[in-house]
C-alpha positions in Angstrom: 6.1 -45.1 -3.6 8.8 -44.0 -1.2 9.9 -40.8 -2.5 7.4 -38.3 -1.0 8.1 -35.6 -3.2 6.9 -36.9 -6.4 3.5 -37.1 -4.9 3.1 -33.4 -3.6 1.5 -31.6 -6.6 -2.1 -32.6 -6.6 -4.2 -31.3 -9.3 -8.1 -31.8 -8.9 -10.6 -31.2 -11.3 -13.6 -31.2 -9.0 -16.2 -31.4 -12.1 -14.6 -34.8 -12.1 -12.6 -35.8 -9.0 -10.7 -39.3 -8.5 -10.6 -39.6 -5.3 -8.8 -42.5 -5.1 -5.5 -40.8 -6.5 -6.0 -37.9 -4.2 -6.2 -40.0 -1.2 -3.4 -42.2 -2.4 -1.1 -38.9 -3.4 -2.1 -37.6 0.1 -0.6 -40.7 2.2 2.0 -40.6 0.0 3.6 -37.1 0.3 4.5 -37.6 3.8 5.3 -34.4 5.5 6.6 -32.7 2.7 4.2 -29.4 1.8 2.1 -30.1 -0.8 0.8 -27.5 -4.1 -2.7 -28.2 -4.5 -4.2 -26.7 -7.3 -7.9 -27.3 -7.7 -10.2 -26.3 -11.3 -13.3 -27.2 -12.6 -13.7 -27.9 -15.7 -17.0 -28.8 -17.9 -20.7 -27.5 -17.3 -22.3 -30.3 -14.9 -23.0 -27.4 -12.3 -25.1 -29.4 -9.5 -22.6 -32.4 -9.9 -19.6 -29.7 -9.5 -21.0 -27.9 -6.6 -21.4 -31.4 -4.8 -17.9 -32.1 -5.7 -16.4 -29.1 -4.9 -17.8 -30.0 -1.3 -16.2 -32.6 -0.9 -12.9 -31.8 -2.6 -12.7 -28.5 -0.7 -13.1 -30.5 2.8 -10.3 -32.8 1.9 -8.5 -30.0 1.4 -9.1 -28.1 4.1 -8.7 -30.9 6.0 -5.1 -31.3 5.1 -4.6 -27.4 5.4 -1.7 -27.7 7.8 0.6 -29.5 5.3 -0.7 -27.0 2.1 2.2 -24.5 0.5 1.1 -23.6 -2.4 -2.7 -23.5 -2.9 -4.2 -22.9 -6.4 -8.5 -22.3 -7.1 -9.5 -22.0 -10.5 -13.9 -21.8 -10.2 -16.8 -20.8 -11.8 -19.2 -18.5 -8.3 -21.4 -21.1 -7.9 -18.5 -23.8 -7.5 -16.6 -21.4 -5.5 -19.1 -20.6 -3.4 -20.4 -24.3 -2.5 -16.6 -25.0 -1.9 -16.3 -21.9 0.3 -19.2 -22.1 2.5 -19.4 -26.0 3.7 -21.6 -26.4 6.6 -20.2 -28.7 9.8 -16.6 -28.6 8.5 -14.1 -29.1 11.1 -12.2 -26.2 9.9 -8.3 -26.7 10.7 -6.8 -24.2 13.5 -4.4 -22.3 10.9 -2.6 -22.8 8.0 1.1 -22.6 9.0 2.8 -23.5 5.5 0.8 -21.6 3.5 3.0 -19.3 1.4 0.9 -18.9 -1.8 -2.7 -18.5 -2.4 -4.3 -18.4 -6.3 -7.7 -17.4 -7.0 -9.0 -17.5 -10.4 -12.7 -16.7 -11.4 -14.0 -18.0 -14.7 -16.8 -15.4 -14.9 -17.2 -12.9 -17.2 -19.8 -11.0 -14.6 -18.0 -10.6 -11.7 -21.2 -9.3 -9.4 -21.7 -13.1 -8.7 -19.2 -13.2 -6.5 -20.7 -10.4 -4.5 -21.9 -12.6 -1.2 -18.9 -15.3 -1.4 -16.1 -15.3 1.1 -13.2 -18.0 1.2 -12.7 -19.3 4.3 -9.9 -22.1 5.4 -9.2 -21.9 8.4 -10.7 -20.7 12.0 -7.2 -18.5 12.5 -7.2 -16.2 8.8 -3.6 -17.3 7.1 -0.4 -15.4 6.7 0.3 -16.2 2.9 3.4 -14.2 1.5 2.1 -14.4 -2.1 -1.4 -13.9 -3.2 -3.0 -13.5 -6.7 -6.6 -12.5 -7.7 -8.2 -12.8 -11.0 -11.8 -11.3 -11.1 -12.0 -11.7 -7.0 -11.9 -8.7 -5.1 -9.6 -8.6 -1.9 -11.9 -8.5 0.4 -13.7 -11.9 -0.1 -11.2 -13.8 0.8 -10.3 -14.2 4.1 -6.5 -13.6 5.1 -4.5 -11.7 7.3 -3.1 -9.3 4.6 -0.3 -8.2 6.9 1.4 -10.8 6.4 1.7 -10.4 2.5 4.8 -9.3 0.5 3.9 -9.8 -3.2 -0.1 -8.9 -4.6 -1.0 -9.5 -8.1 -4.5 -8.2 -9.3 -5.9 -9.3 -12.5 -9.0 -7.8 -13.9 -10.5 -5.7 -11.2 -11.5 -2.8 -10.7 -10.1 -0.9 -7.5 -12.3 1.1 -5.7 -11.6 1.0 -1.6 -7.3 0.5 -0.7 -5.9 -3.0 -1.1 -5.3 -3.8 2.8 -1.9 -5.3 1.9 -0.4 -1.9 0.8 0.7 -1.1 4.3 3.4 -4.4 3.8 3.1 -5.7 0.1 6.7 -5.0 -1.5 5.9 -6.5 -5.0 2.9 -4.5 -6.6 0.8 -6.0 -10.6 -1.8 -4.7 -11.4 -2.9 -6.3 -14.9 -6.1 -5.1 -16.4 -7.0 -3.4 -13.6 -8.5 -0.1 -13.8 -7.5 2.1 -10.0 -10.9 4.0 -9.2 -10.0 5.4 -5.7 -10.9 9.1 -5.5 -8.1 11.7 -5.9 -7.2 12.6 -2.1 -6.4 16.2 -1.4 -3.2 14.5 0.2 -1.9 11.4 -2.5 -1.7 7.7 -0.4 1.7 7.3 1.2 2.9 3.4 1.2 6.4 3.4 2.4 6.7 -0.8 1.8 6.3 -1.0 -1.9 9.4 -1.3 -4.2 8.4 -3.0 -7.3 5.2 -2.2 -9.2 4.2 -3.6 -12.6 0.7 -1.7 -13.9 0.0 -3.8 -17.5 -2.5 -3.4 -20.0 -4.5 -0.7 -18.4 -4.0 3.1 -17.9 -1.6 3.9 -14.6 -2.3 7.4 -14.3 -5.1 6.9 -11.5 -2.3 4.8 -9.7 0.0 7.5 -9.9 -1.9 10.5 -9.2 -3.6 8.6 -5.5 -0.1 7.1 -4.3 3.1 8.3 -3.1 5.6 5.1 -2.9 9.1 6.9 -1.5 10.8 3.0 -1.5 10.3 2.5 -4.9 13.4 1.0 -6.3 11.3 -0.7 -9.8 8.4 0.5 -12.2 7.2 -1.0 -15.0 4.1 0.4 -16.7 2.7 0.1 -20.3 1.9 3.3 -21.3 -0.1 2.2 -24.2 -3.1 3.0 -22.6 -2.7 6.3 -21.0 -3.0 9.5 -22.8 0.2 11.0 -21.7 3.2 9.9 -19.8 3.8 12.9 -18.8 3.9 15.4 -16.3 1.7 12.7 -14.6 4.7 10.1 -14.5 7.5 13.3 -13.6 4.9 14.6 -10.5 4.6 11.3 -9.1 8.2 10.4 -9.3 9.1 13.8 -7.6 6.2 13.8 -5.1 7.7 10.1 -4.0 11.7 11.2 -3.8 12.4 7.5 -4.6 15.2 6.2 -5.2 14.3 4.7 -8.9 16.6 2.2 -10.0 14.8 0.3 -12.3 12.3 1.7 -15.2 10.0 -0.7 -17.6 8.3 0.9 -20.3 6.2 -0.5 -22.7 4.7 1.2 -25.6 2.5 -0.6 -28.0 1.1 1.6 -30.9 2.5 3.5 -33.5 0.6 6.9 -32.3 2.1 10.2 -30.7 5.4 8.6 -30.7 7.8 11.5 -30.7 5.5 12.7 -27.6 6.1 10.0 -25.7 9.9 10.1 -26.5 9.9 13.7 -25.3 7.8 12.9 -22.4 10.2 9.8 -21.6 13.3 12.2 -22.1 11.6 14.4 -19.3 11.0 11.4 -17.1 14.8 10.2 -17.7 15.8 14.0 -16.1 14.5 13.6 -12.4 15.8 10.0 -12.3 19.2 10.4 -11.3 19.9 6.8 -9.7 18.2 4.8 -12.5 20.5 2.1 -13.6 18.0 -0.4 -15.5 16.0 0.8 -18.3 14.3 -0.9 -20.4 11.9 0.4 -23.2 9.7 -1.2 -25.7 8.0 0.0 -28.8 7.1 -3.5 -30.3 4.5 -2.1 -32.6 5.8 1.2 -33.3 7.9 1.4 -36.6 8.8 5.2 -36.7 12.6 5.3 -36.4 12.7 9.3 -36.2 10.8 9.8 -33.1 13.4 7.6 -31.5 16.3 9.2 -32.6 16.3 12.2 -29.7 16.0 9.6 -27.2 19.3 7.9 -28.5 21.2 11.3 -29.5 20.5 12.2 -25.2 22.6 9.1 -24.5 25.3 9.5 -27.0 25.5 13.7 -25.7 28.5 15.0 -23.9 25.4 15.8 -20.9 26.7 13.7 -17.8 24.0 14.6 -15.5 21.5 12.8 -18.0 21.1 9.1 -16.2 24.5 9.5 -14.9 24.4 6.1 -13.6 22.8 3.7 -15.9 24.4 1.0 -16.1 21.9 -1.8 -18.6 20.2 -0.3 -21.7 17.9 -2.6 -23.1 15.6 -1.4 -26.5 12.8 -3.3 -27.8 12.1 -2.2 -31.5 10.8 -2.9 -35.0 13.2 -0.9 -36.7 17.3 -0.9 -36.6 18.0 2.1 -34.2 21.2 4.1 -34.5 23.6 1.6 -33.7 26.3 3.8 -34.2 25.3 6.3 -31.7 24.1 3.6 -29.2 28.1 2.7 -29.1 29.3 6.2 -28.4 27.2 6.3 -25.2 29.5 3.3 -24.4 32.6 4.8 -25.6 35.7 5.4 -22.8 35.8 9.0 -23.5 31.8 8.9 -22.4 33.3 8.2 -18.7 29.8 6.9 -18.3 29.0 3.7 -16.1 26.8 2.6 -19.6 28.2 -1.3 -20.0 25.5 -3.5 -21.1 23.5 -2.9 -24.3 20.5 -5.0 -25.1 19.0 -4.8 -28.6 15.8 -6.9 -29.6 14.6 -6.1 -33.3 11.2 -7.4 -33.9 12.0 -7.6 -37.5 12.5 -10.3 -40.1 15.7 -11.4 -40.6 16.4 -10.2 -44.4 15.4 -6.5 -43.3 18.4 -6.2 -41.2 21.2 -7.7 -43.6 24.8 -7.4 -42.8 26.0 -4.3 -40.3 29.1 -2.2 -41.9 32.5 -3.8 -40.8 33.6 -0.6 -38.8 30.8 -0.4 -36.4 31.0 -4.5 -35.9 35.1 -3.7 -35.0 33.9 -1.4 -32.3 31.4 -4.1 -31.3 33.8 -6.5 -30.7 36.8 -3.9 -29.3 33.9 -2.8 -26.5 33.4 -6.4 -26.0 36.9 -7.3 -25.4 37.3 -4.2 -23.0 34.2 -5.8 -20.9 31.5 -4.3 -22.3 28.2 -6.9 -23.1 26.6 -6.2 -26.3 23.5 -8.0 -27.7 22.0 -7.8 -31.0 19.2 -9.9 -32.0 16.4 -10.7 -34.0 13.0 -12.6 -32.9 10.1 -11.9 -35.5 9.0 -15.1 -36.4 12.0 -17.0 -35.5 13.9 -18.1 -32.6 16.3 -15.4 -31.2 19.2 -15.3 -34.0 22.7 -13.5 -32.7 23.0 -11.1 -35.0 26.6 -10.2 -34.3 27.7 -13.9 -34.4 25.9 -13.7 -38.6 27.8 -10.4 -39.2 31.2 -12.0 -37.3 30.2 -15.2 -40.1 29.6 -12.6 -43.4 32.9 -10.4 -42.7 35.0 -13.3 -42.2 36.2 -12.7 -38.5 36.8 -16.0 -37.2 36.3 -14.5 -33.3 36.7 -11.5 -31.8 39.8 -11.8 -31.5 40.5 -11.1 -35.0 42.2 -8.5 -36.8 
C-alpha cells in the first residue's frame, strides 16, 4: 500500500470497468507517472460506449500524471470516449511520452469523423503508434515526436512528423503519395523499418540523407533493384546499418544479384543482416558469399557484423576466409541462424571447426546455431562435444 510504483500500470477494460480498483490504483500511485492502457473487450456496444465515457474522463482527468497511454477500441467506443461533452479537459499533458492507438475494425472508413482529443494544449509525445488510425485524427503536436510506427494504413497525404521523427515502421502499410517531380527530402530520419508491404513507393517519393539504418522485407516488391541503388544514391547517406528480409523461394539469384549491386554503393555499411527464412536454394546464395570471401577490398570495406538467416548450410568454409588475417578486412563477427532441423546439419569437418575456434581465440565472435522447432542449439559447442575437443583451447 505504500509502494507507489506497484500501483502505476492501470489496465481498464471499459466493456467492464471496476471502478473501484481504478480509483484505489489512482490514490495509490502517488506522483509517480502512470501507463494506462485502456481496451474493450466483448460486444455490449451501448453499455461500452457509456463506459468508455466515464473511463476516458477519469483518465483525462488524471492526464497530468499519464506516461505511457495505451487505447485499444472498436469506432464507436473510440468515438464516445473521444468526444465527451462538458469535460473539464486538463491544460496539457506534460508526462506524456507514449501514445498507442489501436483500432479493432476491419473497415477503417468508420473512423472517418473521430478525432482524439485530451487535452485543451495538443501533447508533445516522443513515441506514437497507429494501428488502423490515420495521423490526422488524433490530436498532437507532431513536432514534438521522435519515433512513428504505422500499422495497417494506407498513406496518402505526408505524415506531419517526418519533418522531426528519427525512428520510421511502416508495417502493412501501403505509401500512396504521388511520385513528385522532386523526391521528399526529410533530413531527421535515421532508422526506417518498412515490413510486410512493398517499400518501393517509399523509396521512390523520399530522399532521407541521415539515414544511418534500413530494414525492409523485400518479399513483397518486385525488384530490389535499381529502385533500392537510386534511392540510396539520390540520399548520399551515410548507411551503416542494412536489414533485409526475404521470404519466398522465387527469383532468388535476382535478388542476390540485385543485393550484390546494393552492397556496391554502400561503402560505410557495417551491420548487415539478411534473411531468406523460406528460401531453400543454396546456389543462388553462393555469389553473395564468394563477394565476401574475394580479394575485392572496396566491396563493404568496412563491415564489421555479418549476420545470415537461412534454411540451408551456406559455405561455411568461405564465410571464414572473409574473416581470415590475410583478408585485412574489419569482418569480426559472424552470425549464422539455420532454420533447419537439427539431424540435417550433422557434425561440421574437424578442419573448418579448428579455424572456428583459432578465429575465436584471435577475437573473432562466431555463432552457429540452429532454431527449427527447437530452442536455439550452439552448434559449435555439439561439434566441440562430437570431435572430442574439451574447449577451445584444445589441440
Amino acid at each position: 500500500m505504500s509502494t507507489p510504483r506497484l500501483w502505476t500500470y492501470i489496465s481498464v477494460d471499459v466493456a467492464n470497468p471496476n471502478f473501484s480498483l481504478l480509483n484505489h490504483q489512482i490514490a495509490h500511485s502517488g506522483v509517480v507517472p502512470l501507463s494506462v492502457y485502456l481496451f474493450a473487450s466483448g460486444f455490449r456496444r451501448k453499455e461500452s460506449c457509456a463506459n468508455a465515457k466515464q473511463v476516458m474522463s477519469l483518465v483525462v482527468k488524471q492526464l497530468h500524471s499519464i506516461a505511457s497511454l495505451y487505447l485499444v477500441f472498436t469506432s464507436d467506443i473510440a468515438i464516445a470516449g473521444g468526444s465527451i461533452p462538458g469535460l473539464d479537459y486538463p491544460r496539457t499533458a506534460p508526462l506524456l511520452k507514449e501514445l498507442h492507438f489501436h483500432s479493432r475494425e476491419d473497415n477503417y472508413s468508420t473512423y472517418s469523423s473521430f478525432q482524439l482529443r485530451l487535452a485543451i494544449e495538443v501533447p508533445r509525445p516522443r513515441q506514437v503508434r497507429l494501428n488502423g488510425v490515420s495521423f490526422d485524427q488524433i490530436c498532437i503536436d507532431w513536432a514534438g515526436v521522435s519515433s512513428l510506427t504505422l500499422v495497417s494504413s494506407r498513406i496518402k497525404t505526408l505524415p506531419p512528423a517526418l519533418k522531426s521523427v528519427k525512428h520510421l515502421v511502416l508495417l502493412y502499410t501501403n505509401w500512396e503519395l504521388p511520385l513528385w517531380k522532386t523526391p521528399i527530402v526529410s533530413q531527421s530520419i535515421q532508422n526506417i523499418t518498412i515490413g510486410k508491404s512493398d517499400p518501393r513507393g517509399f523509396m521512390l517519393t523520399m530522399t532521407l540523407p541521415s539515414l544511418r539504418r534500413l530494414d525492409v522485407d523485400i518479399t513483397y516488391a518486385q525488384t530490389l533493384s535499381p529502385i533500392t541503388c537510386d534511392f540510396l544514391r539520390r540520399s548520399l547517406c551515410p548507411l551503416q546499418a542494412l536489414d533485409i528480409n526475404y521470404d519466398t523461394n522465387v527469383h532468388g539469384g535476382q535478388v542476390i544479384q540485385a543485393l550484390i549491386d546494393v552492397l556496391e554503393i554502400t561503402k560505410m555499411l557495417q551491420n548487415l543482416t539478411f534473411r531468406m527464412a523460406e528460401s531453400s536454394d543454396k546456389s543462388c546464395f553462393e555469389p553473395l558469399v564468394r563477394r565476401f570471401s574475394s580479394q575485392d577490398r572496396d566491396f563493404l570495406p568496412c563491415l564489421q557484423t555479418l549476420s545470415l538467416n537461412t534454411r540451408f548450410i551456406p559455405p561455411i568454409d568461405l564465410l571464414l576466409d572473409a574473416m581470415a588475417p590475410q583478408q585485412r578486412r574489419p569482418l569480426r563477427v559472424l552470425d549464422l541462424d539455420l532454420c533447419i532441423p537439427l539431424r540435417d546439419v550433422g557434425p561440421i569437418r574437424k578442419d573448418v571447426l579448428v579455424r572456428i575456434l583459432q578465429m575465436q581465440e584471435d577475437g573473432k565472435e562466431i555463432f552457429i546455431t540452429c532454431t527449427r522447432h527447437i530452442p536455439r542449439h550452439d552448434l559449435v559447442e555439439s561439434w566441440k562435444t562430437f570431435h572430442g575437443f574439451r574447449d577451445s583451447n584444445s589441440d
